[in-house]
C-alpha positions as CSV (number, residue, x, y, z in Angstrom):
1,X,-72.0,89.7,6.2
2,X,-70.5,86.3,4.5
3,X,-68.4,84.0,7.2
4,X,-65.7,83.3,5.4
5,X,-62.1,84.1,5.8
6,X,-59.9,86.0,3.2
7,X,-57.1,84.3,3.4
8,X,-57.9,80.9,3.9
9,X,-61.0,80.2,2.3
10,X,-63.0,78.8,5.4
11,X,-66.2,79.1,5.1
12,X,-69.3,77.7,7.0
13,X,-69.7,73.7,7.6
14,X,-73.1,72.4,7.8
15,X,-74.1,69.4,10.1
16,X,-77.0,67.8,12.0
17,X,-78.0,69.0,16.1
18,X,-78.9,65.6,18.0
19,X,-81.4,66.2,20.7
20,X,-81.1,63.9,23.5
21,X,-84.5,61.9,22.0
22,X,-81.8,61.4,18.9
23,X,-83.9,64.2,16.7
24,X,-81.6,65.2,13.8
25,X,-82.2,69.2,12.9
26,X,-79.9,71.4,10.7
27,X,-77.3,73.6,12.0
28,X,-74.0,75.5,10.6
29,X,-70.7,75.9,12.1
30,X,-69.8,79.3,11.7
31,X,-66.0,79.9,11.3
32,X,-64.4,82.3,14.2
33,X,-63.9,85.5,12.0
34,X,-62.3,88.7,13.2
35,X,-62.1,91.9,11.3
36,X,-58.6,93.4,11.8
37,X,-56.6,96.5,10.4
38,X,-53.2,95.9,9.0
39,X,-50.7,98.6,7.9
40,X,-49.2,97.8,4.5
41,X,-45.8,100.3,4.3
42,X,-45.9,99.4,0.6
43,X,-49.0,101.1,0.1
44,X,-49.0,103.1,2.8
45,X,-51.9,102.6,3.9
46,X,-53.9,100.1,6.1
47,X,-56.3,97.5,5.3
48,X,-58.8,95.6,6.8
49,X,-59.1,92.1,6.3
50,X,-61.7,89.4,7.8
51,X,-59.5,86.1,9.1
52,X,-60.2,83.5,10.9
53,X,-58.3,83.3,14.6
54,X,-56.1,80.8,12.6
55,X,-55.4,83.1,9.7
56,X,-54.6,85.7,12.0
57,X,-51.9,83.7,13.7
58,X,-50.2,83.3,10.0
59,X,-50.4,86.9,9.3
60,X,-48.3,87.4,12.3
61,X,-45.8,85.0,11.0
62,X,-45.6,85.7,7.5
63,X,-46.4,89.2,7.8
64,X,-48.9,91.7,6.7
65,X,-47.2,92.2,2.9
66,X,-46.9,88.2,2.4
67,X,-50.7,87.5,3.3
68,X,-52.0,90.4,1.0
69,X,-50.0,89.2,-1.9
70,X,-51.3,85.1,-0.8
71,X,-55.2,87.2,-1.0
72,X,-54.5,88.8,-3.9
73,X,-53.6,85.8,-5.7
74,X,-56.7,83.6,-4.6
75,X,-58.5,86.5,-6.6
76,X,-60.5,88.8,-3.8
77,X,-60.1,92.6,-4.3
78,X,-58.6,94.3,-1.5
């Protein structure tokens, strides 16, 4: 499963884990993805997306319709 959001493009970051000797090893942040069910009246249907906490937050504002269209546009197939 890919950890990135659909509608804002997060994906993961990469960095360094310091041990407490100062030891550098490799680790990823993994963005907080949730998969949640939207109804679309348009369609009339639902859909589920995979959004960050953050995108979800702007879905609520904007509204289901808005972010589909904003997803559609970056180009993923819903």
């Amino acid at each position: 499963m890919s950890a990135h959001c659909m509608l804002t493009g997060a994906r993961p970051g990469f960095g360094n884990r310091i041990s407490h000797s100062h030891r550098r090893t490799s680790r990823r942040f993994d963005p907080n993805i949730h998969t949640k069910r939207y109804w679309l009246p348009s369609e009339g249907r639902y859909v589920r997306l995979r959004l960050t906490t953050k995108a979800i937050r702007t879905v609520d504002t904007i509204g289901a319709e808005a972010a589909v269209a904003r997803i559609r546009a970056r180009g993923v197939k819903i």
